[in-house]
N, CA, C and O atoms as a GROMACS GRO file, in nm:
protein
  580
    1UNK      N    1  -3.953  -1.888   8.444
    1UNK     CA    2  -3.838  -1.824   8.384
    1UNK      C    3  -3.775  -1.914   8.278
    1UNK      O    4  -3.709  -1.876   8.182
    2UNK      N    5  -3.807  -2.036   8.310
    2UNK     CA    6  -3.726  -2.146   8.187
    2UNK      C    7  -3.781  -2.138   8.073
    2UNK      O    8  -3.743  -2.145   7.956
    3UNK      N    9  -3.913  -2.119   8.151
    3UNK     CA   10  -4.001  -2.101   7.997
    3UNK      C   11  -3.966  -1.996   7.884
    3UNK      O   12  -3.939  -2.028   7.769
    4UNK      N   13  -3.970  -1.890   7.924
    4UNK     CA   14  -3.950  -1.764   7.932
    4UNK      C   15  -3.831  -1.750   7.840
    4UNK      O   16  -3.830  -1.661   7.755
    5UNK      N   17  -3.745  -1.823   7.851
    5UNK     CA   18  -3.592  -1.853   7.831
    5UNK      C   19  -3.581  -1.904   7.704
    5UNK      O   20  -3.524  -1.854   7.607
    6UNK      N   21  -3.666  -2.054   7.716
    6UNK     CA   22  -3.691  -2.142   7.626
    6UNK      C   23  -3.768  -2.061   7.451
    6UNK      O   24  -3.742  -2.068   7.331
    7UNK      N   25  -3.838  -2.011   7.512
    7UNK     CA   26  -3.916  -1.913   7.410
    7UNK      C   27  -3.850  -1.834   7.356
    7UNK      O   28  -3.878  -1.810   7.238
    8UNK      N   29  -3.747  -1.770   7.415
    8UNK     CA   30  -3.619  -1.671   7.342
    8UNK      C   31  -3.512  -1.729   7.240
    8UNK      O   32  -3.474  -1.665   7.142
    9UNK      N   33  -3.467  -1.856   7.273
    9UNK     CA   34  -3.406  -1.948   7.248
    9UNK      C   35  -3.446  -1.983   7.101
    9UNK      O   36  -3.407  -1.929   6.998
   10UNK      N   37  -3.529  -2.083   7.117
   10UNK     CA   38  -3.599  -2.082   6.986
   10UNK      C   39  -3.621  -2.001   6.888
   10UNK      O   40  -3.681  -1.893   6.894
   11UNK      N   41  -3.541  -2.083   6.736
   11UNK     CA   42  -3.612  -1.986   6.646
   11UNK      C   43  -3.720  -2.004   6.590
   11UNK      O   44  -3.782  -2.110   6.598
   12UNK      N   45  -3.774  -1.856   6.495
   12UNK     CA   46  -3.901  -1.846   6.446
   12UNK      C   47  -3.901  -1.905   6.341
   12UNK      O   48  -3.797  -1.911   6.276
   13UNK      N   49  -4.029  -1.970   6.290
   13UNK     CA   50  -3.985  -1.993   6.134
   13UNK      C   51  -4.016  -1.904   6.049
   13UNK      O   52  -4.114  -1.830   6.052
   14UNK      N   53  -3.904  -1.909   5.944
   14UNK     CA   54  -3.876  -1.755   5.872
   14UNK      C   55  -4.019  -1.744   5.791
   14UNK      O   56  -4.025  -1.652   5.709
   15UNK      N   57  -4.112  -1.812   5.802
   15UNK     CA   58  -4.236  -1.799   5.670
   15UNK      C   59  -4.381  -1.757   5.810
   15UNK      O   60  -4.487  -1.815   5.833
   16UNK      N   61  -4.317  -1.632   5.875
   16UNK     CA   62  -4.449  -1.576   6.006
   16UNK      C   63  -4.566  -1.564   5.928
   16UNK      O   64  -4.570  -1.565   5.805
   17UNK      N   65  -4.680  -1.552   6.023
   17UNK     CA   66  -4.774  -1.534   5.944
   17UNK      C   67  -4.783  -1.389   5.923
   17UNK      O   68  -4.718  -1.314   5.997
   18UNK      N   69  -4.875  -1.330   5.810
   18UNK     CA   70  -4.870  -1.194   5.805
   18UNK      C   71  -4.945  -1.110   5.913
   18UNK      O   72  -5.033  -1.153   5.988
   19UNK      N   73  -4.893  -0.977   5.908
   19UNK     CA   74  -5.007  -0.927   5.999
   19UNK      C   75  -5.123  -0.895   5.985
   19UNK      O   76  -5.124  -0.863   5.866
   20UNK      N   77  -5.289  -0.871   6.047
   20UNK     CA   78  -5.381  -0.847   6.009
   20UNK      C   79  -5.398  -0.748   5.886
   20UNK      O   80  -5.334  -0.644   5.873
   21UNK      N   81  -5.464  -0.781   5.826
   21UNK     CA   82  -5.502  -0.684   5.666
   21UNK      C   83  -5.396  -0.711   5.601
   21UNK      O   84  -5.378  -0.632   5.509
   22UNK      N   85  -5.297  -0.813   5.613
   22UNK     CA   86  -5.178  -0.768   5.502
   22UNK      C   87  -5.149  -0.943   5.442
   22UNK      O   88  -5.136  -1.039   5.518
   23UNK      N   89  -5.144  -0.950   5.286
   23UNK     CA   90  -5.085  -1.114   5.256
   23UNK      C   91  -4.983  -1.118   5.213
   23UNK      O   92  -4.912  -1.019   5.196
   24UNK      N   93  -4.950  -1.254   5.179
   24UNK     CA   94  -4.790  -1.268   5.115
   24UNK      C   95  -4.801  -1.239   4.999
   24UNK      O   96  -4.892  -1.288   4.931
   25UNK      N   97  -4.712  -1.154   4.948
   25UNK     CA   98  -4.696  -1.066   4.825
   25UNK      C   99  -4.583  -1.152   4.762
   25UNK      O  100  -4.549  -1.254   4.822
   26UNK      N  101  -4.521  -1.117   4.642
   26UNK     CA  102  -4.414  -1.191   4.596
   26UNK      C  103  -4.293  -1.203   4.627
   26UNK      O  104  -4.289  -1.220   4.749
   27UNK      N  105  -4.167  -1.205   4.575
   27UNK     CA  106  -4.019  -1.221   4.670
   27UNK      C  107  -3.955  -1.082   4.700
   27UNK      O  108  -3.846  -1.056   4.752
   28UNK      N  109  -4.048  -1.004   4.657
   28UNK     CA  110  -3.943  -0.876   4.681
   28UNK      C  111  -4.013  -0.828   4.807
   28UNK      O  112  -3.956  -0.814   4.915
   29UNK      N  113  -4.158  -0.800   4.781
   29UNK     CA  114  -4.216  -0.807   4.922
   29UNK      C  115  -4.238  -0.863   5.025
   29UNK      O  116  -4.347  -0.920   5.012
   30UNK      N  117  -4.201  -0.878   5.114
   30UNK     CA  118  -4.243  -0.961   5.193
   30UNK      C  119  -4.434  -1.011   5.229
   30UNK      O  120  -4.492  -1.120   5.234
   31UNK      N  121  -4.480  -0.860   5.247
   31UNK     CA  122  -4.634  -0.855   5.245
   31UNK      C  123  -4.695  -0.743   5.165
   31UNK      O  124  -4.660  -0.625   5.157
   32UNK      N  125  -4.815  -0.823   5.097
   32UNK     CA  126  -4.906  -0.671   5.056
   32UNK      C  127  -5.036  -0.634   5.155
   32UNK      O  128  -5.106  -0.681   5.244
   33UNK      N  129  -5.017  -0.533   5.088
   33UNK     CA  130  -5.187  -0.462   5.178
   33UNK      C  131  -5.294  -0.509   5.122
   33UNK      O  132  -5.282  -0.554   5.008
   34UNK      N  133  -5.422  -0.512   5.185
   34UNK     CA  134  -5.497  -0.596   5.122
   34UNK      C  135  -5.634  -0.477   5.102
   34UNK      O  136  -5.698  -0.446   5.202
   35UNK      N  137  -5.649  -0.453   5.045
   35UNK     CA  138  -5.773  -0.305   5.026
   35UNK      C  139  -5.900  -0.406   5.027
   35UNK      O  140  -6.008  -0.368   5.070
   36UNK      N  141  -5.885  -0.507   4.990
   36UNK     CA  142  -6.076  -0.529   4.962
   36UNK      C  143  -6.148  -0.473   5.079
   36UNK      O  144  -6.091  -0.464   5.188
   37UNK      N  145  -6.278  -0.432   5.061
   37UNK     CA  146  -6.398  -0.364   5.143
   37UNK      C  147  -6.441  -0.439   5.208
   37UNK      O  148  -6.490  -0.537   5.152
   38UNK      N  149  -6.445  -0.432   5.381
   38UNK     CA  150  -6.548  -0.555   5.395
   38UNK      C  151  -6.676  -0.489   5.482
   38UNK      O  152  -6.637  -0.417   5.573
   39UNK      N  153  -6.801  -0.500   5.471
   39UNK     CA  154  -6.896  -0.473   5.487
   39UNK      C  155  -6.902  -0.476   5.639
   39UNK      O  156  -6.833  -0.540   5.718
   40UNK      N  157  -7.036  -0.360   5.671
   40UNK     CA  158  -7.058  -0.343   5.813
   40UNK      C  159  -7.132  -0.474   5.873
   40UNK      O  160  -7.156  -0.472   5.994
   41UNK      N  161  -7.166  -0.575   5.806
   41UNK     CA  162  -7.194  -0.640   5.909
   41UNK      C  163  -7.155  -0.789   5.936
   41UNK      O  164  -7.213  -0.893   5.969
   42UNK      N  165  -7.014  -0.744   5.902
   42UNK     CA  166  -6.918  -0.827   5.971
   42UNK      C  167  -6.916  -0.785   6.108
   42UNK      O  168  -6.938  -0.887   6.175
   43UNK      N  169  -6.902  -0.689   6.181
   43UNK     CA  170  -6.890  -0.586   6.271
   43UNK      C  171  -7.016  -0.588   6.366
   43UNK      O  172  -7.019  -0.636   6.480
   44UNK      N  173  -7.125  -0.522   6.295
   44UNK     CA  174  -7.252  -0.466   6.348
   44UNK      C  175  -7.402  -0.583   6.311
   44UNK      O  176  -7.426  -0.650   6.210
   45UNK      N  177  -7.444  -0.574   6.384
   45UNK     CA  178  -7.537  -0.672   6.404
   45UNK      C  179  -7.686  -0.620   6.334
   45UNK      O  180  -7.783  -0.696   6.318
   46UNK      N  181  -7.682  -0.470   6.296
   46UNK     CA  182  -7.769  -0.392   6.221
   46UNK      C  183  -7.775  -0.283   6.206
   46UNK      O  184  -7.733  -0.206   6.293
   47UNK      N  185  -7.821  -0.243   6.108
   47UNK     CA  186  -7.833  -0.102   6.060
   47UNK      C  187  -7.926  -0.013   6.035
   47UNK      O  188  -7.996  -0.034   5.935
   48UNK      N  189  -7.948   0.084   6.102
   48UNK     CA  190  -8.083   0.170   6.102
   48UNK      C  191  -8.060   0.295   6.041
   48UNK      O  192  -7.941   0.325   6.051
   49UNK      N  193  -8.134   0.389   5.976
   49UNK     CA  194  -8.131   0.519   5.954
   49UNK      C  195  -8.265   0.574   6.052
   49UNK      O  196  -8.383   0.539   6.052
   50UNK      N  197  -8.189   0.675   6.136
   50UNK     CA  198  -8.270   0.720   6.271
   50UNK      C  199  -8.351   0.873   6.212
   50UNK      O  200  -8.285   0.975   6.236
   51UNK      N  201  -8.430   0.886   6.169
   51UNK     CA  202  -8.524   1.040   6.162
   51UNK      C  203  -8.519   1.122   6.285
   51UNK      O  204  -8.592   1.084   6.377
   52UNK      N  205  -8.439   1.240   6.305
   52UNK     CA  206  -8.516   1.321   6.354
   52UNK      C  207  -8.526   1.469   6.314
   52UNK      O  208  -8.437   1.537   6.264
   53UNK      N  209  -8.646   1.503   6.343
   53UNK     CA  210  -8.659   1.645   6.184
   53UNK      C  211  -8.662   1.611   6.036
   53UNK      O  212  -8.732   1.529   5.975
   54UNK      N  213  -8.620   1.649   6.016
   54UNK     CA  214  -8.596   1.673   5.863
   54UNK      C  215  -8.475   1.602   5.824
   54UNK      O  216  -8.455   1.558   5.711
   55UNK      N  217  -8.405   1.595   5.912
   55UNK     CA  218  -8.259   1.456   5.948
   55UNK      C  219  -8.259   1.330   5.941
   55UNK      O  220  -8.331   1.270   6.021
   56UNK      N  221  -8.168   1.243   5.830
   56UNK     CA  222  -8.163   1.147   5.915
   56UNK      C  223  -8.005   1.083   5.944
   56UNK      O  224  -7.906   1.108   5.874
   57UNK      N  225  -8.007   1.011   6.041
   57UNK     CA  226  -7.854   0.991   6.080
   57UNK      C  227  -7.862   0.808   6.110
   57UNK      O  228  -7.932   0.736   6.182
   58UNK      N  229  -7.742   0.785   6.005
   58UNK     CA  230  -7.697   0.631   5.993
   58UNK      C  231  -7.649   0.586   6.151
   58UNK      O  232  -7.549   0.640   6.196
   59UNK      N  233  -7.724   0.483   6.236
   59UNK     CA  234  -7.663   0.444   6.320
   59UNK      C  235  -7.667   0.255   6.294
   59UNK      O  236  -7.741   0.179   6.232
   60UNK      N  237  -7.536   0.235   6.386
   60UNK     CA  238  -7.488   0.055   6.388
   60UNK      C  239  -7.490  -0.016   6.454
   60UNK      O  240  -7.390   0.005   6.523
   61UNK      N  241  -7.539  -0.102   6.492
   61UNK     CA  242  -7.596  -0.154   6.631
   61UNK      C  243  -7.548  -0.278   6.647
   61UNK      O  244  -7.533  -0.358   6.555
   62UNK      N  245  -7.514  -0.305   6.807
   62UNK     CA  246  -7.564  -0.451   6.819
   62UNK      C  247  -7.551  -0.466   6.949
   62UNK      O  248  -7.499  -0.374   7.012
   63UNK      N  249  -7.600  -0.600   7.027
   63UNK     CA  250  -7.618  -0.616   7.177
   63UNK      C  251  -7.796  -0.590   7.171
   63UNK      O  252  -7.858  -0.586   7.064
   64UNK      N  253  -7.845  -0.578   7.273
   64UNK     CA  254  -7.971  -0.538   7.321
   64UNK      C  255  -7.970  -0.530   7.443
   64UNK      O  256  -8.067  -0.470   7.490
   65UNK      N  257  -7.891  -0.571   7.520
   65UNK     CA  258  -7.959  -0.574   7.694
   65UNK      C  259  -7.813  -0.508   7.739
   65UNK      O  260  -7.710  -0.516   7.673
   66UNK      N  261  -7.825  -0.455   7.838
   66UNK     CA  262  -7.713  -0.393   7.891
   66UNK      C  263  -7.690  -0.223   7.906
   66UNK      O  264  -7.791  -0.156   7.881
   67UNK      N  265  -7.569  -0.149   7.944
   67UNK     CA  266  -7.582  -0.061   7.934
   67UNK      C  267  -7.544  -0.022   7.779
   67UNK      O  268  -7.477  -0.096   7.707
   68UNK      N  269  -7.595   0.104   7.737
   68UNK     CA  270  -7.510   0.132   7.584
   68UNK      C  271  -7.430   0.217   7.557
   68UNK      O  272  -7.442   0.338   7.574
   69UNK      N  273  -7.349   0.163   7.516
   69UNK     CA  274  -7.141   0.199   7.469
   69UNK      C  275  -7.243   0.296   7.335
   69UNK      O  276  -7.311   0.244   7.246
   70UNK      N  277  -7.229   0.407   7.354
   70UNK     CA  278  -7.199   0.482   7.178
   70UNK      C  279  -7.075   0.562   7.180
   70UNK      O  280  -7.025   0.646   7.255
   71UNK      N  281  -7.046   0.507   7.075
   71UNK     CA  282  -6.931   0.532   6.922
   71UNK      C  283  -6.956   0.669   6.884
   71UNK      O  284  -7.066   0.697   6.836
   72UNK      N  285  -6.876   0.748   6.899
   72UNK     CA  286  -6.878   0.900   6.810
   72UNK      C  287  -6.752   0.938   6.779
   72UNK      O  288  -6.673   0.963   6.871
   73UNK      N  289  -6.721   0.946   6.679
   73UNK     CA  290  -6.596   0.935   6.569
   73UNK      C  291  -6.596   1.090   6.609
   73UNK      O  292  -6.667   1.157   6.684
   74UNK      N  293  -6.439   1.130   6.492
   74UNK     CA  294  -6.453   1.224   6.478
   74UNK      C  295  -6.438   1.311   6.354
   74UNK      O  296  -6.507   1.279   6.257
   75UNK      N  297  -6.347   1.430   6.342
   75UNK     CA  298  -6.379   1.510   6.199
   75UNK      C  299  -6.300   1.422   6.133
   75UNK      O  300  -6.188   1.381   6.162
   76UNK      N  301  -6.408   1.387   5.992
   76UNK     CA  302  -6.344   1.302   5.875
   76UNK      C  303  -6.353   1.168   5.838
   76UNK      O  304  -6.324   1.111   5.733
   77UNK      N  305  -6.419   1.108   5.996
   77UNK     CA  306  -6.433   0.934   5.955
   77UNK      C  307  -6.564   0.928   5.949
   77UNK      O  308  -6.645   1.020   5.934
   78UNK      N  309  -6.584   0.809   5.962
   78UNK     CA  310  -6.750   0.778   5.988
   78UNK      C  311  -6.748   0.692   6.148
   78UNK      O  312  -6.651   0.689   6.223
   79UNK      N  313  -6.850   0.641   6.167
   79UNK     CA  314  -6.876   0.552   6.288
   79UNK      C  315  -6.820   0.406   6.252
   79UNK      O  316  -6.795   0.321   6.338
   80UNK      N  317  -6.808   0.393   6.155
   80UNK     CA  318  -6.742   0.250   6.078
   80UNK      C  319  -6.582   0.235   6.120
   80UNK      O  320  -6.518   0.130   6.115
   81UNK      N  321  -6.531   0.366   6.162
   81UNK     CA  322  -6.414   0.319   6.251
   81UNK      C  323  -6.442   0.315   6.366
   81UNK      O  324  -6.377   0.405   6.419
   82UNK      N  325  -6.502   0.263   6.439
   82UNK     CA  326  -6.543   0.192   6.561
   82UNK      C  327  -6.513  -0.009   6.551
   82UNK      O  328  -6.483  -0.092   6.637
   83UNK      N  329  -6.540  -0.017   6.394
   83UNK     CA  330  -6.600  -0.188   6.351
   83UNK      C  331  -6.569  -0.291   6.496
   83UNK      O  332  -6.640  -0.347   6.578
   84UNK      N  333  -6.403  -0.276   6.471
   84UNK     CA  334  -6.350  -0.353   6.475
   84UNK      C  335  -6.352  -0.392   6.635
   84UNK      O  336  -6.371  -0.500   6.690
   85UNK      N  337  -6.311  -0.184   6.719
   85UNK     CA  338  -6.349  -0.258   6.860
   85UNK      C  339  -6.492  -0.279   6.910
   85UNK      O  340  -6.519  -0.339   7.014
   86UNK      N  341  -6.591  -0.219   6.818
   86UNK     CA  342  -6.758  -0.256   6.873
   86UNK      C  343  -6.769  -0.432   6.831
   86UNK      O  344  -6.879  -0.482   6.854
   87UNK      N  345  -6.709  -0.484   6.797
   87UNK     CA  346  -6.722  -0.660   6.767
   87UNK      C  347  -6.653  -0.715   6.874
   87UNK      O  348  -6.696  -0.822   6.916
   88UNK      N  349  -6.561  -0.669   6.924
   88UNK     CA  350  -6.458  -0.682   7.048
   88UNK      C  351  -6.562  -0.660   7.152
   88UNK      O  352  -6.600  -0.762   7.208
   89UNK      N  353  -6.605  -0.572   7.180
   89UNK     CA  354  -6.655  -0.545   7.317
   89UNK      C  355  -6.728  -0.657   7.274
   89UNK      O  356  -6.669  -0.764   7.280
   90UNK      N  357  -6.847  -0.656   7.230
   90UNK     CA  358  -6.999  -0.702   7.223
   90UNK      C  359  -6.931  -0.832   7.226
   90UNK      O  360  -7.021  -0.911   7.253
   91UNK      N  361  -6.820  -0.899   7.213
   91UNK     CA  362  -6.795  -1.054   7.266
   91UNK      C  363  -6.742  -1.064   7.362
   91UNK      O  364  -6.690  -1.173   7.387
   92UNK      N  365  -6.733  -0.968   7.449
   92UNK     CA  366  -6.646  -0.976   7.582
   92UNK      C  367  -6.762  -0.913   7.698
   92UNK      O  368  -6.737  -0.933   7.817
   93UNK      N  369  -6.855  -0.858   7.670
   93UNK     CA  370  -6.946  -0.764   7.801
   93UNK      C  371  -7.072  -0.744   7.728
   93UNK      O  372  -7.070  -0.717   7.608
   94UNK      N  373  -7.207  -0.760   7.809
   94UNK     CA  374  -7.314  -0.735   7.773
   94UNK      C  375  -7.357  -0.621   7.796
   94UNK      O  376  -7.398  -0.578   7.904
   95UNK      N  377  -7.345  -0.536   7.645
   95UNK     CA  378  -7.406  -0.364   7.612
   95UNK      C  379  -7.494  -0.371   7.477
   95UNK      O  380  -7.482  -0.455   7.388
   96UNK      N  381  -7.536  -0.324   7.479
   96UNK     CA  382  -7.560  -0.195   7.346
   96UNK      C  383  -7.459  -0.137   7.295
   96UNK      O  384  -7.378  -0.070   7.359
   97UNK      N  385  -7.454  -0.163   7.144
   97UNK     CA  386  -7.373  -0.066   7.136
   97UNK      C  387  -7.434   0.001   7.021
   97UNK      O  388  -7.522  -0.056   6.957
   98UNK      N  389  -7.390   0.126   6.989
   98UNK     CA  390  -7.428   0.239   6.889
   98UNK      C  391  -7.314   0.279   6.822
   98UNK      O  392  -7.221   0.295   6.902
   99UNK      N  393  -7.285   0.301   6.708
   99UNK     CA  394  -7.249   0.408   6.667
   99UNK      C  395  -7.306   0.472   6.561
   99UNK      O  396  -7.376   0.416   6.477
  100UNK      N  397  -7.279   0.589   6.562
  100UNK     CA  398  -7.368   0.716   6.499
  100UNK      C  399  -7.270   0.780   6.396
  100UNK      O  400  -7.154   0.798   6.431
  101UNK      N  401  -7.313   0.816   6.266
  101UNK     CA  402  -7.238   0.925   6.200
  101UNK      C  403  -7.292   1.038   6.233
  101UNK      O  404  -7.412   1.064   6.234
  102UNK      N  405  -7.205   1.104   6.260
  102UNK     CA  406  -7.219   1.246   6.276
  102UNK      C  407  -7.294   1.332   6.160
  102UNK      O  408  -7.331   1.281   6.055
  103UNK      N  409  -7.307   1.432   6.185
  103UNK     CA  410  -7.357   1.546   6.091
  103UNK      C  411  -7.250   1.543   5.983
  103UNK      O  412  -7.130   1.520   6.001
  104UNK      N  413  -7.332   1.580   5.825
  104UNK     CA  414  -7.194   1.578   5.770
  104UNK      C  415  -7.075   1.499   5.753
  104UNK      O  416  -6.976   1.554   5.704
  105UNK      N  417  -7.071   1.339   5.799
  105UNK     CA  418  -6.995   1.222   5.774
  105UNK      C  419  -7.110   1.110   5.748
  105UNK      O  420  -7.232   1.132   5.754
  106UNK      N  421  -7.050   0.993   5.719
  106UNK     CA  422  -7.044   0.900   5.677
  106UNK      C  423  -7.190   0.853   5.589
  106UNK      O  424  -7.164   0.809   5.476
  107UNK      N  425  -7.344   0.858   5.628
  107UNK     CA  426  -7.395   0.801   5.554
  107UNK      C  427  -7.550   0.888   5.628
  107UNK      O  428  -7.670   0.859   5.620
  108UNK      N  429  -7.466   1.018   5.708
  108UNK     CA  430  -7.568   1.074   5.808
  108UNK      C  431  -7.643   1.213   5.673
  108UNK      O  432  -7.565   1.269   5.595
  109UNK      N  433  -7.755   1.236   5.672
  109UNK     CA  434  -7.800   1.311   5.600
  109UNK      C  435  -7.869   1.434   5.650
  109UNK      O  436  -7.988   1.427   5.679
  110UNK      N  437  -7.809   1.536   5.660
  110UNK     CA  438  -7.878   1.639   5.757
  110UNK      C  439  -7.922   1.762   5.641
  110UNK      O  440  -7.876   1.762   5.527
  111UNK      N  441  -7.991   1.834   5.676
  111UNK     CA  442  -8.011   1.965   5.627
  111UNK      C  443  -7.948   2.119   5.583
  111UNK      O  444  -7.965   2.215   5.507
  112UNK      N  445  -7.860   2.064   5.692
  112UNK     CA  446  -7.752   2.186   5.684
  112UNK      C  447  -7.590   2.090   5.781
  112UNK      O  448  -7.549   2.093   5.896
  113UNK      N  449  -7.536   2.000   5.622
  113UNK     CA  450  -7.410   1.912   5.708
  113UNK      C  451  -7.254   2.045   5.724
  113UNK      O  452  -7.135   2.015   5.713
  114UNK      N  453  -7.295   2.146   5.745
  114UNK     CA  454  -7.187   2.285   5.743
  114UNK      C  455  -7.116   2.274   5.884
  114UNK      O  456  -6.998   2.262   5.918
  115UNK      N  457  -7.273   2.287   5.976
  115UNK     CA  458  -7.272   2.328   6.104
  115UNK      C  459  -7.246   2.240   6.225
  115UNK      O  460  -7.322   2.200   6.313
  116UNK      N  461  -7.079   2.214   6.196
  116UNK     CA  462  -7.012   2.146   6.263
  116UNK      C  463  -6.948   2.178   6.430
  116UNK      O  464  -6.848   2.147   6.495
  117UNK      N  465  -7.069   2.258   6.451
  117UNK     CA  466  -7.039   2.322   6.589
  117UNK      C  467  -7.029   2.236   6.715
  117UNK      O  468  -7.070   2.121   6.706
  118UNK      N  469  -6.999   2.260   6.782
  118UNK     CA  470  -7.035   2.147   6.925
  118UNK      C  471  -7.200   2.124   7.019
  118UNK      O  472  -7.255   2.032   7.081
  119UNK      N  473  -7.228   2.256   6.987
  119UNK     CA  474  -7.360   2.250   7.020
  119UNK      C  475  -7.459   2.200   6.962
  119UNK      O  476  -7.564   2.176   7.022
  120UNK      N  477  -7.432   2.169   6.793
  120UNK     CA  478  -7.533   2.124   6.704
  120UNK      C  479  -7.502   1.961   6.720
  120UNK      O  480  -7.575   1.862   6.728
  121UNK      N  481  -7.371   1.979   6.722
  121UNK     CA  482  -7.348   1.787   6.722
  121UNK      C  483  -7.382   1.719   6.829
  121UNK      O  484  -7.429   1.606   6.819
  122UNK      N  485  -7.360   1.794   6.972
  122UNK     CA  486  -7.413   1.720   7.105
  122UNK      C  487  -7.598   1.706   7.064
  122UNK      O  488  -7.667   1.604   7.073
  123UNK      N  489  -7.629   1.805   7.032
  123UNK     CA  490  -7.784   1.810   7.009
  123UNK      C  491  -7.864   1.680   6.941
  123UNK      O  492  -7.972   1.622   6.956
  124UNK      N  493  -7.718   1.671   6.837
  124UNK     CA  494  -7.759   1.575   6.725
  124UNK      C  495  -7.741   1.426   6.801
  124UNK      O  496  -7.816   1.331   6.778
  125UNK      N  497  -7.651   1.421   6.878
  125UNK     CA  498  -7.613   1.269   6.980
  125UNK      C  499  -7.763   1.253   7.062
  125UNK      O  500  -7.838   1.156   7.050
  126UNK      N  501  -7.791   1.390   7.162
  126UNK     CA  502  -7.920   1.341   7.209
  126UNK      C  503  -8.050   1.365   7.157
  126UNK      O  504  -8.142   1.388   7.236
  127UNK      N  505  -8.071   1.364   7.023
  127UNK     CA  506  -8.202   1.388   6.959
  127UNK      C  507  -8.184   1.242   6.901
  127UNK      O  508  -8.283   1.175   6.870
  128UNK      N  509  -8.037   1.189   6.887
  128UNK     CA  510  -8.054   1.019   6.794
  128UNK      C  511  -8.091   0.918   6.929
  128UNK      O  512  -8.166   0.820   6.931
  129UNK      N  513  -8.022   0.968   7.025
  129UNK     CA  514  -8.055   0.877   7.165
  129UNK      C  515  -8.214   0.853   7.195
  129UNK      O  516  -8.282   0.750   7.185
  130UNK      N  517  -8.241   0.964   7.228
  130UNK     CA  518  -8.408   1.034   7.252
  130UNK      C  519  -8.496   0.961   7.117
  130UNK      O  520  -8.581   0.879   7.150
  131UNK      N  521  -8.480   0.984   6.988
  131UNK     CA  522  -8.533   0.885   6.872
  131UNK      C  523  -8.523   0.693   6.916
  131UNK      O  524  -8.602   0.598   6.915
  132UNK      N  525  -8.394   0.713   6.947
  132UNK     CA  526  -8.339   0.534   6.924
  132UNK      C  527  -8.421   0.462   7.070
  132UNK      O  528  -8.493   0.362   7.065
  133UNK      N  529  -8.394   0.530   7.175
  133UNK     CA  530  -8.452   0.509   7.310
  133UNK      C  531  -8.570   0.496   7.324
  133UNK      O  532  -8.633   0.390   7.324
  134UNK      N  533  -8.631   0.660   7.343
  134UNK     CA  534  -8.793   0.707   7.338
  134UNK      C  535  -8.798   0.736   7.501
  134UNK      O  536  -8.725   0.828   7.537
  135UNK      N  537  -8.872   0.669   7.601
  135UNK     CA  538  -8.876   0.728   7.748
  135UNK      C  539  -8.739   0.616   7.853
  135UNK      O  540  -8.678   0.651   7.954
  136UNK      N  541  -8.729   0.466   7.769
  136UNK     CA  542  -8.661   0.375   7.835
  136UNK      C  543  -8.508   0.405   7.744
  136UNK      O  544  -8.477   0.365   7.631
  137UNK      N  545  -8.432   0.489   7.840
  137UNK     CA  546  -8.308   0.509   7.799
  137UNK      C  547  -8.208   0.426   7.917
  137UNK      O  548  -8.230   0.430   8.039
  138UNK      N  549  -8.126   0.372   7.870
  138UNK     CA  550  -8.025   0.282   7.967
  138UNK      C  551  -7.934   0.396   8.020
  138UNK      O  552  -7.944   0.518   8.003
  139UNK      N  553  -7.821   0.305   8.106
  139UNK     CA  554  -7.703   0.382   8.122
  139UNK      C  555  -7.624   0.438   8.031
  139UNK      O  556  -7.653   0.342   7.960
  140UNK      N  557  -7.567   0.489   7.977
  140UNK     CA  558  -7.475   0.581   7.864
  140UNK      C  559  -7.317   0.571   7.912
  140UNK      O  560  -7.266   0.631   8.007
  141UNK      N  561  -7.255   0.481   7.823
  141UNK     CA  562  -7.121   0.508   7.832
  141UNK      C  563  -7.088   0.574   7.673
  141UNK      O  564  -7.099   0.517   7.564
  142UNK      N  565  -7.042   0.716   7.703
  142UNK     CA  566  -6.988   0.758   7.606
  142UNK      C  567  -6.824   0.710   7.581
  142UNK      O  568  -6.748   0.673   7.670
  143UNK      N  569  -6.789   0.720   7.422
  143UNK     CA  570  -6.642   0.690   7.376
  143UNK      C  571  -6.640   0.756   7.264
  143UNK      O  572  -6.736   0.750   7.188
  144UNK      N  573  -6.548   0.819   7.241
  144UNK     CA  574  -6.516   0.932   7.116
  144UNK      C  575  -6.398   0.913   7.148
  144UNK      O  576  -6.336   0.874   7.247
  145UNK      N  577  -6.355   0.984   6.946
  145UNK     CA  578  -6.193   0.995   6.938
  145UNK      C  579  -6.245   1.083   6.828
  145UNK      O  580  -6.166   1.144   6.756
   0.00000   0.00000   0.00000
């Protein structure tokens, strides 16, 4: 509790550091945003384009042994908003991890990217699994947003 106390007590020094993605901007701002791009494989450990059919769909990988965590975004992003917590896990627990663009997002190239149905997209998750796998498929932890 003294501690606790002690820590309240104390002040901060007024020059904090900024928060993630953001630097010190000039005197009127306190911080700017920082836009530069930073590439998937800061994040992902590799990058495959998966065939199946006449399809092919961008998936991001990394881990190898374990069960595999796949990433399925949703309408409007790509699998690249996963980055940040698929680098998180993969230093904290031994998985696989995947993520997949969907039909019609990010870097996935389908035949017909219209048919944003639920039945075509689950199809499309286990036809990239079934490709990426083949007969030795692990445990499956799904995560979507």
């Amino acid at each position: 509790m003294a501690f606790e106390r002690s820590l309240h007590t104390k002040k901060m020094s007024s020059r904090s550091m900024p928060p993630p993605g953001m630097t010190r901007g000039n005197t009127r701002s306190r911080f700017t945003k920082d836009f530069t791009p930073v590439t998937w494989q800061h994040y992902f450990e590799k990058c495959e384009d998966i065939q199946v059919g006449s399809d092919t769909f961008r998936v991001y990988e990394s881990g190898c042994e374990g069960p595999a965590v796949i990433f399925l975004h949703g309408g409007g992003h790509s699998s690249l908003s996963w980055a940040v917590l698929s680098a998180s896990l993969s230093k904290i627990i031994k998985c696989r991890i995947l993520a997949i663009d969907s039909r019609g997002h990010g870097n996935t190239q389908t035949t017909n990217d219209d048919d944003l149905s639920a039945n075509v997209l689950s199809r499309d998750i286990g036809n990239v699994v079934d490709a990426f796998y083949g007969d030795e498929v692990p445990h499956i932890i799904l995560v979507g947003h």
